[in-house]
VMD Tcl script that draws the C-alpha trace (Angstrom):
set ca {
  {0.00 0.00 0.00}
  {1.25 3.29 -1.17}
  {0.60 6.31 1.27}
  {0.67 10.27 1.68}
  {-0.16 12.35 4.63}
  {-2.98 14.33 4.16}
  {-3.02 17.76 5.51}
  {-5.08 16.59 8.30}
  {-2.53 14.30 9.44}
  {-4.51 11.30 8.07}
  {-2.59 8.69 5.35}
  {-3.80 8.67 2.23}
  {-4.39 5.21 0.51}
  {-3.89 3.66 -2.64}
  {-3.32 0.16 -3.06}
  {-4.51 -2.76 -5.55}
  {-7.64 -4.53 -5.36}
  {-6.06 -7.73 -4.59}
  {-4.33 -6.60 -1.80}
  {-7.48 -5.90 -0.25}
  {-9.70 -9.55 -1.24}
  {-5.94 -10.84 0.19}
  {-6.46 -9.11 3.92}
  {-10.60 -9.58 4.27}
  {-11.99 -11.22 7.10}
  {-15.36 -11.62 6.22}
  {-17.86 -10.86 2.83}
  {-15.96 -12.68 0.34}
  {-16.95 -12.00 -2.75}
  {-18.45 -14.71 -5.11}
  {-16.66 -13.78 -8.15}
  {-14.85 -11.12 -9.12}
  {-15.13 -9.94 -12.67}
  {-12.17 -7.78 -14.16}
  {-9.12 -6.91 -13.06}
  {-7.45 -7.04 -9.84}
  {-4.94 -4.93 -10.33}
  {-6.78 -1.75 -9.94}
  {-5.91 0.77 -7.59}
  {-7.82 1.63 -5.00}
  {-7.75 5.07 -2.89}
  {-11.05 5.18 -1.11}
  {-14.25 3.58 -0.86}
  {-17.74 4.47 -0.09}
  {-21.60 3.79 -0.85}
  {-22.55 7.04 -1.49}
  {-22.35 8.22 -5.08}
  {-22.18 11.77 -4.29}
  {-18.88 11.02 -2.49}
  {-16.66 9.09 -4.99}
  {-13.40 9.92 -6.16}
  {-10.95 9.08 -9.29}
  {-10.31 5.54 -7.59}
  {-13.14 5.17 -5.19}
  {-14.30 1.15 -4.57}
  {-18.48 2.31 -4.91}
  {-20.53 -0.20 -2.65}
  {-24.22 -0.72 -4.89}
  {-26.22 -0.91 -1.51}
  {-29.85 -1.86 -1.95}
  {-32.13 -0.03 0.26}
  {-35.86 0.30 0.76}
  {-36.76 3.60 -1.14}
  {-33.81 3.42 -3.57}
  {-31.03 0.73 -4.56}
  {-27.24 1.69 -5.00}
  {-26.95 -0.49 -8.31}
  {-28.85 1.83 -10.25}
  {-26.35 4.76 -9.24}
  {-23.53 2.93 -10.42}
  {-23.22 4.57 -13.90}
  {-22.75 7.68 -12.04}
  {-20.12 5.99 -9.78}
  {-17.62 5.03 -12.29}
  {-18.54 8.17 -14.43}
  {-17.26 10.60 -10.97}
  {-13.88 7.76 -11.32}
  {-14.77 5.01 -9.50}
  {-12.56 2.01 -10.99}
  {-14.46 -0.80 -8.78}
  {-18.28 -1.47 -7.87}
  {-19.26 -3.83 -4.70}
  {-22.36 -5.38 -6.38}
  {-24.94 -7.73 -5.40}
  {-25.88 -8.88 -9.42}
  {-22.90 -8.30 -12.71}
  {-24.30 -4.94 -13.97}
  {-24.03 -3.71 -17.99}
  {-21.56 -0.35 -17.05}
  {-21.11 1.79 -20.32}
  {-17.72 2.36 -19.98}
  {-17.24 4.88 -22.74}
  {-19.03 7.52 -20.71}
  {-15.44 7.77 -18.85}
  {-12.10 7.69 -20.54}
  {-10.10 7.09 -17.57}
  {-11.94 4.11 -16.04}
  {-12.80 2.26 -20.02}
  {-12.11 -1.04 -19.55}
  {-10.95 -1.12 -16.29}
  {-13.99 -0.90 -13.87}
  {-14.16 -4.57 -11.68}
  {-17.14 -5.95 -10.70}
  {-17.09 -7.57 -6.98}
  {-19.94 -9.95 -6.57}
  {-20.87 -10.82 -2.88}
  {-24.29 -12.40 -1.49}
  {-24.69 -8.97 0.59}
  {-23.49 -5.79 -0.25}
  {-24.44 -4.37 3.04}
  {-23.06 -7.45 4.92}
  {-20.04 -7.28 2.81}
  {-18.36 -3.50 3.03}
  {-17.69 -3.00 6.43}
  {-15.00 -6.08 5.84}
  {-13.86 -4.13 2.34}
  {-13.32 -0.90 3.97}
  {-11.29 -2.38 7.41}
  {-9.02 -4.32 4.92}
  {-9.10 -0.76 2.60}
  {-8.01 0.90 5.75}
  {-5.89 -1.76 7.13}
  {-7.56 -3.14 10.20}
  {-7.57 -0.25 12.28}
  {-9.07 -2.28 15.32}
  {-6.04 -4.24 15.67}
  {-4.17 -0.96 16.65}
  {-6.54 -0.02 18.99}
  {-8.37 -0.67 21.93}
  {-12.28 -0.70 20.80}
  {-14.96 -0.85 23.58}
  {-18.86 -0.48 21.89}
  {-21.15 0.52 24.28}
  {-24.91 -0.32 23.53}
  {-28.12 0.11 25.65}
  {-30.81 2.76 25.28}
  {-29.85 5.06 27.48}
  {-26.19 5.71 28.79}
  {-24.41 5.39 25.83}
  {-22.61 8.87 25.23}
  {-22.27 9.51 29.14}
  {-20.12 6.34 29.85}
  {-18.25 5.96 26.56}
  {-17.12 10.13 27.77}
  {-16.34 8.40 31.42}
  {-14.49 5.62 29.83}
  {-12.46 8.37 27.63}
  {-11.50 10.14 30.40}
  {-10.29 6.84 32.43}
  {-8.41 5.51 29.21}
  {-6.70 8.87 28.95}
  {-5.59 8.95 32.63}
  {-3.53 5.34 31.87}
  {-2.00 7.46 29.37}
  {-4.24 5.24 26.60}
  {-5.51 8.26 24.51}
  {-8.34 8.07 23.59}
  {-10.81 8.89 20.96}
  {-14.88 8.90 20.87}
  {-17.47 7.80 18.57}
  {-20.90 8.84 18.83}
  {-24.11 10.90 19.01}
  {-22.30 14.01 19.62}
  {-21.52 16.57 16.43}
  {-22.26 13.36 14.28}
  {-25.20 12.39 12.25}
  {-25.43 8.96 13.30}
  {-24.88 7.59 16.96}
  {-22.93 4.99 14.81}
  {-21.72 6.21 11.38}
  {-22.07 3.89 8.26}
  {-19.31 1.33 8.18}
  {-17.44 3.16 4.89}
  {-17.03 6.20 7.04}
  {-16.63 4.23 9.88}
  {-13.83 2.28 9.06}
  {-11.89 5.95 7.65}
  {-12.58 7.40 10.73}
  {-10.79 4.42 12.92}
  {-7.87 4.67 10.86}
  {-7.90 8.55 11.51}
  {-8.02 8.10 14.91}
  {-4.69 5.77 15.17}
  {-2.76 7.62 12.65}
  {-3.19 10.33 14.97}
  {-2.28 8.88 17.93}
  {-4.89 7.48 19.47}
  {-4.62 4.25 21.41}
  {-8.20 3.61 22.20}
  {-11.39 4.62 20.96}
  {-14.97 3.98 22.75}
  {-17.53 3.81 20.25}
  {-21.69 4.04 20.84}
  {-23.30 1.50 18.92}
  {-26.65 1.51 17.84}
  {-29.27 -1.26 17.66}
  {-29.29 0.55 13.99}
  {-25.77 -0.27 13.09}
  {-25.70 -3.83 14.66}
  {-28.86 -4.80 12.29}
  {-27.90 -2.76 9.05}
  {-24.14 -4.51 10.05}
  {-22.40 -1.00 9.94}
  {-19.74 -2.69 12.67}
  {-19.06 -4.92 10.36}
  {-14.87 -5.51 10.31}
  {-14.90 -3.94 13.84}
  {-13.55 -6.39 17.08}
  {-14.03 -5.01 20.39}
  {-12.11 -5.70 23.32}
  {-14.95 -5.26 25.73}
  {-18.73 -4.59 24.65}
  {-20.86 -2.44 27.57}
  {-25.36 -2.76 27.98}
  {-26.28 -0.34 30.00}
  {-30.03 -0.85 30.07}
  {-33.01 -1.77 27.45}
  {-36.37 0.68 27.40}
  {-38.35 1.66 24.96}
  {-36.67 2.91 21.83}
  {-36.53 2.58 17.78}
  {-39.26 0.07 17.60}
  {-40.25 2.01 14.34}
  {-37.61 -0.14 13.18}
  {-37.51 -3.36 15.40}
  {-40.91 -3.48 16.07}
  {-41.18 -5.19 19.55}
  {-39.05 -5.14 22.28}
  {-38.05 -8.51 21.95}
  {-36.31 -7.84 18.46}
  {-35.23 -4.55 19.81}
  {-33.34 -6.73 22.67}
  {-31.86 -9.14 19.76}
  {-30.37 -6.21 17.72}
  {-28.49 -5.27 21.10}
  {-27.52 -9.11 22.07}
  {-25.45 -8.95 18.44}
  {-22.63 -7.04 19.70}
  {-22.04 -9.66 22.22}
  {-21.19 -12.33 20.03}
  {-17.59 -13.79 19.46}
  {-17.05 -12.22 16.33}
  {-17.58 -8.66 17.74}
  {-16.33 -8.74 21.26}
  {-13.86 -10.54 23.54}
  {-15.49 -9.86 26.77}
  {-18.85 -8.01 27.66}
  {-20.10 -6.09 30.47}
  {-23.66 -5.71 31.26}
  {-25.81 -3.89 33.71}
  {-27.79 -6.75 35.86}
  {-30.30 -4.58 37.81}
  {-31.73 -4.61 34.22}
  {-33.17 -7.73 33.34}
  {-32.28 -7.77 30.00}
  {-28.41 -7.54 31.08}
  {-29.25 -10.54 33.25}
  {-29.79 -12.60 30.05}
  {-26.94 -11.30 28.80}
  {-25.07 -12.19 31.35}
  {-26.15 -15.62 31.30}
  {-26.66 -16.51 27.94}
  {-24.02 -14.81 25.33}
  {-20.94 -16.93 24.55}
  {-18.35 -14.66 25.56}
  {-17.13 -13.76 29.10}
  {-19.87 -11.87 30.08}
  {-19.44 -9.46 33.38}
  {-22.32 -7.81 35.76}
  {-22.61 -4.84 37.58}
  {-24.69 -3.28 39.96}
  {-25.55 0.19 40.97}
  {-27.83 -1.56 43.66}
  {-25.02 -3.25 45.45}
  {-22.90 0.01 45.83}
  {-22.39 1.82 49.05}
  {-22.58 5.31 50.69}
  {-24.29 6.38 46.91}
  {-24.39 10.47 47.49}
  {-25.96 12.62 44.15}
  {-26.15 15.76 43.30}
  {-27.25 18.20 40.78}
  {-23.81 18.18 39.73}
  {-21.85 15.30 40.71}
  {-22.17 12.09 42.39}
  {-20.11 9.37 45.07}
  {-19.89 6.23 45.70}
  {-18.17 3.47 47.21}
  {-16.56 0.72 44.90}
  {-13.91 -1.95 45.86}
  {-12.40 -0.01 49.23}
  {-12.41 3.12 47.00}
  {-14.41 6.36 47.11}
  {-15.24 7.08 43.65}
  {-16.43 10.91 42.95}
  {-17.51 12.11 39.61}
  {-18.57 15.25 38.76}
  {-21.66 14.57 36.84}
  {-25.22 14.71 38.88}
  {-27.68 12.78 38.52}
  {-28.16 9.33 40.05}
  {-28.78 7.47 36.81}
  {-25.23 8.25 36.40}
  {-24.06 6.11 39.27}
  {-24.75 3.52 37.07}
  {-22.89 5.40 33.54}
  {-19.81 5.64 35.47}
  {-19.76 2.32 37.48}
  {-20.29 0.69 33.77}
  {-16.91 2.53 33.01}
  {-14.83 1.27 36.24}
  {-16.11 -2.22 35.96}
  {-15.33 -1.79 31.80}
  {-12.14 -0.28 32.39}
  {-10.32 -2.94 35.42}
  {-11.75 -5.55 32.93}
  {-9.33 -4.26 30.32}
  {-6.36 -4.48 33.15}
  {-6.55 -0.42 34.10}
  {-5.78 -0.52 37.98}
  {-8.70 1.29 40.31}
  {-6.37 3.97 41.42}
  {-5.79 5.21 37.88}
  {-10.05 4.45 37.12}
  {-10.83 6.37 40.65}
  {-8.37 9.57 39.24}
  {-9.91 9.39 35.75}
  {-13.32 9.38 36.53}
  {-12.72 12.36 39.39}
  {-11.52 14.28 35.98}
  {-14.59 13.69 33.92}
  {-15.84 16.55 31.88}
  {-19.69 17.58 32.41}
  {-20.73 15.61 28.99}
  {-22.84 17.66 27.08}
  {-27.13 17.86 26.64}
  {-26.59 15.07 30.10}
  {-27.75 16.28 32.86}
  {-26.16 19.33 32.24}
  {-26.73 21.96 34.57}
  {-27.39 25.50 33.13}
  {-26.44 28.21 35.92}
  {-27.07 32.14 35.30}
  {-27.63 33.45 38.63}
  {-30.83 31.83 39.33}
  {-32.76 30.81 42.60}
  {-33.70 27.62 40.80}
  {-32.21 24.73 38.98}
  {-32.24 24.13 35.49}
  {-31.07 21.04 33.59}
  {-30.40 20.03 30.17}
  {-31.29 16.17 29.27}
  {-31.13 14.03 26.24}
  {-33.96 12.03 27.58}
  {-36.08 11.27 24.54}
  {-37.61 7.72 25.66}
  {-40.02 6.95 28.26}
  {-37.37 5.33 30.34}
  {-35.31 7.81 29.69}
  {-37.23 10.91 30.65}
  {-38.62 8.45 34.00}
  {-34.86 8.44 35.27}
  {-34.08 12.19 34.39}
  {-36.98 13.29 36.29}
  {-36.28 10.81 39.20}
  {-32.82 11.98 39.83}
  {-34.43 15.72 39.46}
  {-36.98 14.96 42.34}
  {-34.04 13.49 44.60}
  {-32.22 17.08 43.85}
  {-35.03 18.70 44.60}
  {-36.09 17.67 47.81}
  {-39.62 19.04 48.69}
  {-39.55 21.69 46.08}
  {-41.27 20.99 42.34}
  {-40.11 18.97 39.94}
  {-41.41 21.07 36.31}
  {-40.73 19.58 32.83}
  {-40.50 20.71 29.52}
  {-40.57 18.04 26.66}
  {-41.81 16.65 23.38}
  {-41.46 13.87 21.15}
  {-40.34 14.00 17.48}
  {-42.01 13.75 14.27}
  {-41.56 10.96 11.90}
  {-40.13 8.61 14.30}
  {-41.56 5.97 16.80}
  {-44.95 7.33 17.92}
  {-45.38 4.23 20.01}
  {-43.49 5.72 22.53}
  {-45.33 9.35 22.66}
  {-47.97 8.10 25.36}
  {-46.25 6.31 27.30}
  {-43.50 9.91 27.54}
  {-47.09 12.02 28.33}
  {-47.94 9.82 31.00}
  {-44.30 9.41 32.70}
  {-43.55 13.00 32.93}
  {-47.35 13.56 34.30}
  {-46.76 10.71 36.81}
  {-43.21 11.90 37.91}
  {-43.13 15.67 37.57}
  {-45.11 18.42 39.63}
  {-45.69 20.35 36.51}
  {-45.74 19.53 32.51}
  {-45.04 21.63 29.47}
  {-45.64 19.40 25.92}
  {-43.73 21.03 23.06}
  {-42.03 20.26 20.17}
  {-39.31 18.71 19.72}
  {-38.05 18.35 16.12}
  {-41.74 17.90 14.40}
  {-40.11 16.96 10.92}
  {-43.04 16.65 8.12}
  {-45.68 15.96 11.04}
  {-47.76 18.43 12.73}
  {-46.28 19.47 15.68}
  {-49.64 19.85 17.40}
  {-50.63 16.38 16.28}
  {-47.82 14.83 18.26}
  {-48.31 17.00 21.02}
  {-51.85 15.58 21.17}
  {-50.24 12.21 21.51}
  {-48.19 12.81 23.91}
  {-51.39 14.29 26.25}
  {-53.39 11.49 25.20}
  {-51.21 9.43 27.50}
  {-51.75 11.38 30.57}
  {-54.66 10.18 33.05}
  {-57.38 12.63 33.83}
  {-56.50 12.50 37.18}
  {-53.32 14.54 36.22}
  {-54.45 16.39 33.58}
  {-53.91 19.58 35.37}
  {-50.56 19.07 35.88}
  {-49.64 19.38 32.27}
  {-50.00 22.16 29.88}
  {-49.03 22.64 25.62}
  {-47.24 24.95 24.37}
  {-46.42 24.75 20.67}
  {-43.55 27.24 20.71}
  {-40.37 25.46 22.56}
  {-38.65 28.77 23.52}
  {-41.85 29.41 24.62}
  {-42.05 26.75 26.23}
  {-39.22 26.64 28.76}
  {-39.86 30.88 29.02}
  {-43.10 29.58 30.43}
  {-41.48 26.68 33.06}
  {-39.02 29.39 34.19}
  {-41.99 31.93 34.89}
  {-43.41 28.88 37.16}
  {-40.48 28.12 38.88}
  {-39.85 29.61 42.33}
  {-36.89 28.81 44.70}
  {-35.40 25.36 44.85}
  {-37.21 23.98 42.19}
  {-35.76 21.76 39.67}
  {-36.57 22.52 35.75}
  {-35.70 19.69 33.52}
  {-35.78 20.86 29.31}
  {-35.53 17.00 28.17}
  {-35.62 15.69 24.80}
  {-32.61 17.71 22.88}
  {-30.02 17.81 24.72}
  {-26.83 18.79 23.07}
  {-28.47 19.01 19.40}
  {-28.45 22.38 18.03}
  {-30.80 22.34 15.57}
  {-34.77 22.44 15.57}
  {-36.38 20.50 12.66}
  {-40.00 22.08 11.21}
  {-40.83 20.96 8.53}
  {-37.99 20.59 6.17}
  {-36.57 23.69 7.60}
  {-33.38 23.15 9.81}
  {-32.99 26.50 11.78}
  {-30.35 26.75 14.82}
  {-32.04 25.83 18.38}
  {-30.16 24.59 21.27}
  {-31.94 23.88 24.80}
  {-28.85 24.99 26.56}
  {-28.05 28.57 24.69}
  {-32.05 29.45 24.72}
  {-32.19 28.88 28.27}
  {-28.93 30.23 29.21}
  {-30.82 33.68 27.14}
  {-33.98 33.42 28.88}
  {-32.56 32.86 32.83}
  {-29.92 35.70 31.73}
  {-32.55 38.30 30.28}
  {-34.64 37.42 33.66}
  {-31.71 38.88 35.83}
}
mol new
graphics top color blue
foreach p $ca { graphics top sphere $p radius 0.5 }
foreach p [lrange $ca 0 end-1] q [lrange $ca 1 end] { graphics top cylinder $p $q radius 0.2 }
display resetview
């Protein structure tokens, strides 16, 4: 393989196709028709994103199929396709690639390129140290906690996820480039979200962890997995032996008790119940764990759990307690978790991704423990063209659990916002129906839950988080929980 540097630091590649069927561990192709001698500098399944050299992946998918872009591949230079069925490619259309454009058959394209682009990109797994951390809720808060732990062994490392990406788990082309990134530039270990998305459209394919995490299973994506139980199965993939060495799971969940007793690999538990001398906060939390005092600054008590995934994650990969106690005490405030928005205020005012039932039942459970005897107020929504199963169910927890609740929006997409605001209420018993309000407007919204709030009160924004953008529509305008209410608290000084 021939190489440059980039001037990002990043290598360059450009090496023959039959270097790359030579080095694949998995999706081999069924016949390959044309030449193997062509080089190959990048590779990718969208068409938009090929270059002179690019290996194009045909992937099909339900509203359009990447064979019938191929044309277009090889006329932007692609000099390979990754196809499913030969294809009639009219070569003429591009000087360059005439004659020269091979045809790699495999059963699956899908399947298939996550093991083309590792072997593209050299295995960049087998240079690092690759935890994947599944679960509903959790994910970006302990793969941040088991950054900060890896970097205190003086392990670098680098993170993969929901945060400035547009994927929790990116597609495995990009995937695979952005591994190899990561270890050209010095990073030792990388801890990588993964979605029940990527494990069932196989965008981990050519990935091996050392150590897979669950934190917990609620009620999530089902527009896609369509009961729980096959929701449960797309997470239980990432614990078999050709993804992950060992795997830690969460037993006070149930589901991480099957885990824990059914997946082939060494499978480890842990317990928030069976810690001791638990203190939380609004902004940090303690604990006891094996003779040591663990403090983190994060609040929340659902975050007892985040970081004791991370410790127990971490001393199974041979880090030493001292160096996970130190690590974790260093923990950044991970953003849209938790996150505590201060501006002079008498009240408090957090910032939560919580966007599932479960999820928005433990943000506004740790809220009521910060608050005390003071009110608990909410302001949330649920977002358009996704899973309206879970709407309901989100009405009635934060009725149930909160003194006061605002329904909003919360990126409507092509639906009506008021029409999923609806749903939401529809979940709420009459009994608590005057507990909860609508307001259509989110800035609104949480202008609204501040006028309400009076001293010691806790005001959770949930549903957002860190995203800065509000979708209406097909209109993407800029809208971030924590800047609007960091304007409203500041213009109420």
């Amino acid at each position: 393989m021939s190489e440059e540097v980039t001037a990002t630091g990043d290598r360059a590649v450009s090496e023959p196709l039959g270097d790359i069927l030579l080095r694949l561990r998995g999706g081999h192709p069924r016949r390959v028709h044309g030449s193997t001698e062509v080089v190959i500098t990048s590779i990718t399944h969208d068409s938009r994103d090929v270059v002179s050299g690019s290996l194009f992946c045909c992937v099909p998918g339900g509203r359009v199929d990447g064979h019938d872009f191929a044309v277009v591949a090889v006329a932007a230079g692609a000099r390979a396709l990754l196809v499913e069925r030969l294809l009639d490619i009219p070569l003429s259309q591009n000087s360059e690639t005439q004659n020269s454009v091979t045809q790699i058959v495999v059963q699956d394209v899908r399947t298939a390129m996550g093991y083309f682009a590792a072997s593209l990109f050299r295995h960049p797994c087998d240079e690092l140290t690759v935890v994947g951390v599944t679960g509903t809720n959790g994910k970006t808060t302990t793969t941040h906690l088991l950054a900060a732990i890896f970097n205190e062994a003086g392990r670098p490392a680098g993170v993969i996820g929901t945060i400035g990406a547009a994927r929790t788990t990116p597609e495995s082309t990009d995937l695979q480039r952005r591994l190899r990134s990561l270890a050209d530039n010095g990073k030792q270990s990388v801890m990588m979200e993964v979605s029940s998305h990527a494990l069932v459209l196989h965008r981990v394919n050519g990935c091996h962890f050392a150590a897979a995490v669950f934190t917990n299973l609620g009620h999530d994506h089902l527009d896609l997995h369509e009961t729980q139980e096959r929701y449960f199965a797309a997470k239980a993939l990432l614990f078999e032996p050709s993804l992950s060495t060992v795997g830690i799971a969460n037993v006070d969940d149930v589901h991480g008790r099957l885990l824990v007793d059914a997946q082939p690999i060494t499978m480890i538990g842990y317990s928030a119940a069976r810690l001791a001398d638990v203190e939380v906060s609004a902004s940090s939390h303690s604990y006891t764990w094996v003779d040591h005092r663990v403090t983190v600054p994060i609040g929340a008590r659902f975050n007892v759990e985040n970081s004791l995934a991370a410790a127990t994650t971490a001393r199974a990969l041979d880090i030493d307690v001292d160096t996970i106690v130190a690590g974790l005490a260093r923990t950044a405030p991970v953003p849209g978790r938790f996150e505590s928005i201060e501006a002079g205020q008498s009240f408090s005012v957090v910032v939560d991704y919580a966007h599932t039932p479960d999820g928005l039942a433990v943000a506004l459970a740790s809220a009521r423990e910060v608050a005390g005897s003071k009110r608990v107020i909410v302001v949330f929504g649920c977002g358009g063209d996704r899973d309206a199963h879970k709407r309901a169910p989100m009405g009635e927890t934060a009725a149930r659990l909160a003194d006061l609740t605002i329904v909003t929006s919360d990126n409507p997409r092509t639906e009506d916002p008021m029409s999923i605001i609806e749903a939401a209420v529809a979940g709420v018993p009459s009994s608590l129906r005057q507990r909860v309000s609508t307001q259509v407007d989110r800035r609104l919204a949480i202008e609204e839950a501040f006028a309400l709030a009076g001293e010691g009160d806790v005001v959770v924004i949930a549903g957002k988080g860190h995203e800065a953008t509000q979708t209406i529509g097909t209109s993407v305008g800029a809208f971030d929980d924590r800047v609007v209410a960091r304007e409203i608290l500041e213009s109420l000084q």
